[in-house]
N, C-alpha and C positions, 0 to 999 in steps of 0.2 A: 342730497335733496336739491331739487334742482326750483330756485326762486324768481319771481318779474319784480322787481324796485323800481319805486317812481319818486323820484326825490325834486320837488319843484322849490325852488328857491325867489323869493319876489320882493326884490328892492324897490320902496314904497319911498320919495324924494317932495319935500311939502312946496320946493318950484323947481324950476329943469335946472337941468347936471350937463355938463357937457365933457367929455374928453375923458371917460369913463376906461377904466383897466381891470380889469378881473380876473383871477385864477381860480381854478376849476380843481380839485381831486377827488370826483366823484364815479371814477369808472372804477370796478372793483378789481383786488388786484388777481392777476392771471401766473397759473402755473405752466402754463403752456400757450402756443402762437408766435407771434412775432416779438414781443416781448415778456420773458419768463422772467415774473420776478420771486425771487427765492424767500422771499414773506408771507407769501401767500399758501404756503401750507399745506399743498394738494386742492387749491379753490381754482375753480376755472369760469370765466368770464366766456357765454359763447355771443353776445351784442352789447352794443352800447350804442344807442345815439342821444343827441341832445339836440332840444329846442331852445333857440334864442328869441327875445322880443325884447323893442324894436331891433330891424336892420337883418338878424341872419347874418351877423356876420363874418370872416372867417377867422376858423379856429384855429390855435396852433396848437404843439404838444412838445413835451420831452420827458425823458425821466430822468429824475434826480437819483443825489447820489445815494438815497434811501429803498431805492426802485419804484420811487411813487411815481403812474403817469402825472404831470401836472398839466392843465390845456389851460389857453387866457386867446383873449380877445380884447379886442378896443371897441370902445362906440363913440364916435367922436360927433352925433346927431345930438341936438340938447334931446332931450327925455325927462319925463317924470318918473317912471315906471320902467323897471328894467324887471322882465322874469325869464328864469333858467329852469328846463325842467329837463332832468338825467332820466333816462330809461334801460335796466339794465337786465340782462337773464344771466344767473351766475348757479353754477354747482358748488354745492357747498358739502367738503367730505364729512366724515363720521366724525373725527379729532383733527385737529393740528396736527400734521406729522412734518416734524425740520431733520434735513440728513444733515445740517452745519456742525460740528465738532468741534471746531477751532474758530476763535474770531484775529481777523486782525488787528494787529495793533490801532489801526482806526476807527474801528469798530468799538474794539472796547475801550479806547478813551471816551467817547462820544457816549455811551452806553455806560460808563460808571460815574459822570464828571456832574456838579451842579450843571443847574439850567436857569432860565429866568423863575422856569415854574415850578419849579424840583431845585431846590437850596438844601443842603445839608446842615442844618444849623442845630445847636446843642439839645436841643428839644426834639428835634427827630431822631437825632442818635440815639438818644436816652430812649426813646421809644422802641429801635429797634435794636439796640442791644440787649432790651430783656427777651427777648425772643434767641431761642439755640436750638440746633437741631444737631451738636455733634460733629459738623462738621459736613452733611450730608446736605447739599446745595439745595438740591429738589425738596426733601424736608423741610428745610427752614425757608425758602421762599412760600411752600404752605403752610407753615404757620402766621409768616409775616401778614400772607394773604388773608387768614383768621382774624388777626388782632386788628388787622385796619377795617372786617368788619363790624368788630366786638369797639373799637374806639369813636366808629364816626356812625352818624343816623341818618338815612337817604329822606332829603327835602329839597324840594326843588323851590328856585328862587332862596336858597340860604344863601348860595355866593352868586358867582361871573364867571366868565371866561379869562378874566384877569386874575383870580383869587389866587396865592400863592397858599405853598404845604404848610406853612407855618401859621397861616390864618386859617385852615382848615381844621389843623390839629385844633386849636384853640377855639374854634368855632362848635367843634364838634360833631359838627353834619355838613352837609353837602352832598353833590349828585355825581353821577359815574364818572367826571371829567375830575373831579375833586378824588375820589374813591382809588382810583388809578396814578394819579399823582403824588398820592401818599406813597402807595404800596412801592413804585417807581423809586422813589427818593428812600425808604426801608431799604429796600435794596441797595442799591448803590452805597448807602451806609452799612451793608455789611458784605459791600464787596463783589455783590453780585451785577455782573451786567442787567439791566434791565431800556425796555422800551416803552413807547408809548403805541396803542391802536388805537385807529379809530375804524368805524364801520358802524354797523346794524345788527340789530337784534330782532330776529323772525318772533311774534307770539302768535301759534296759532289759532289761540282763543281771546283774540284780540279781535272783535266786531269791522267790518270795512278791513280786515287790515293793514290801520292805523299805524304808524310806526312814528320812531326818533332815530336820530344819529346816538349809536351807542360808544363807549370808551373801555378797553380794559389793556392788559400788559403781557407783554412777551418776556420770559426771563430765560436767562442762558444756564445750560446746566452743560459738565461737560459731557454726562452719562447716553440726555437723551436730544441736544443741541436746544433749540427753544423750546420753550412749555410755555402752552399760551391761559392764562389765567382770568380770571373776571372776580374782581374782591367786592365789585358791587354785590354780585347774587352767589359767590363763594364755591365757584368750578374754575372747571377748564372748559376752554370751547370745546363746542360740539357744533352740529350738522344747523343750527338755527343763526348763526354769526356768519355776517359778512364783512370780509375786512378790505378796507377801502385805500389803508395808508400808516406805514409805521414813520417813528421819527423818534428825539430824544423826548419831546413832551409833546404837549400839543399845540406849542407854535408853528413846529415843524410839518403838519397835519391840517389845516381846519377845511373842511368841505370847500367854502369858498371865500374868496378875500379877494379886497380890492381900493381904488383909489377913484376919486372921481374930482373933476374942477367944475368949484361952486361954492356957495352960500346954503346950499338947504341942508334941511336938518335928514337923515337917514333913518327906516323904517325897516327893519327886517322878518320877514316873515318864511318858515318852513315848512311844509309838510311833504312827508315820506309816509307811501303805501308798499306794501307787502302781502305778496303773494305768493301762495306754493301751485307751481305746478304739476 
């Protein structure tokens, strides 16, 4: 399925900012061109550009050691109003397909180890050790992906982007970013590598197509290498997922982030369109 994404980002400052830093991972990631990044699953990226305001000024890039591109800019003009708006066409294949088999030893410490947002604490053990599947990887990261959605109740505004697994557990509900976090942290308590995505969810009976930045997980199996899951709505990806950026959680992830020198209070506003071609 081949998609147009417009994902506009608009930093709202209540008096001017000066000396403004930003990071950008908003270009989806690419299985082929100049840089193939091997997360991306068979997904191919054929543009991206981005508009800045104020300045246009220039962008830089690299990719981390996750294969996320990352781009950042400076604005060093005071400003009230800073907006970023990504525009992308990306094919998006039938499934996830990973030919990876093996990780390396860097890989899977980073991929089984707490995190700030993924804590392994006795209450999440306890959750995922009632869960077994025999010993069959792929099995029991499907079941895990079940109970996290049989334990938690999708609501939005119940946490943050700060919320940790263990106030989730306890909270009981949360939205895709929380949903993913569990599942993540299930894992890695029982041993299985697991990651963090972020990206987009195509609906295409979604009016205007409207959209959000969506969240779900990558798990390592060594039968079939990654299997990419979504415990919010309880598959696997398919042809409607655009993935933007993997990491250990979603520190390592967030569309955009940044720093700026001032006094004023910050105002964030998102909206993401989707479209099929």
């Amino acid at each position: 399925m081949w998609l147009r994404i417009e994902h506009t980002t608009t930093f709202s400052y209540d008096e001017p900012v000066s000396e403004a830093y930003t990071e950008l991972r908003l270009r989806p990631l690419d299985s082929s061109g100049f840089r193939v990044c091997s997360a991306a699953g068979g997904q191919r990226c054929s543009s991206f550009r981005l508009s800045i305001d104020p300045g246009s000024p220039p962008v830089r890039e690299y990719a981390n050691r996750f294969g996320n591109e990352v781009r950042w800019f400076d604005i060093l003009e005071p400003h009230d109003r800073l907006v970023v708006v990504a525009t992308s066409e990306v094919f998006t294949p039938p499934s996830f397909v990973d030919d990876e088999r093996e990780l390396s030893p860097f890989n899977r410490h980073d991929y089984l180890m707490p995190t700030r947002y993924v804590q392994l604490d006795y209450a999440l053990r306890d959750f995922a050790s009632a869960r077994s599947a025999d010993g069959d990887v792929e099995k029991e990261a499907l079941s895990l992906m079940e109970a996290v959605r049989s334990a938690l109740t999708y609501e939005s505004g119940a946490t943050d982007v700060h919320t940790r697994v263990e106030e989730v557990l306890e909270l009981g509900r949360g939205v895709c970013q929380d949903f993913s976090h569990v599942l993540i942290a299930a894992c890695r308590a029982r041993g299985i590598p697991a990651r963090y995505v972020s990206g987009y969810l195509y609906d295409p009976e979604v009016a205007d197509g409207e959209s959000e930045s969506h969240a779900w997980v990558d798990v390592f199996t060594a039968s079939r290498g990654w299997i990419s899951l979504d415990p919010t709505h309880g598959r696997e990806q398919n042809e409607h997922y655009v993935r933007l950026a993997v990491g250990r959680d979603y520190g390592d992830v967030p569309p955009t982030k940044g720093v700026y020198k001032g006094n004023a209070s910050e105002k964030l506003d998102v909206v993401v369109s989707i479209e099929a071609l």
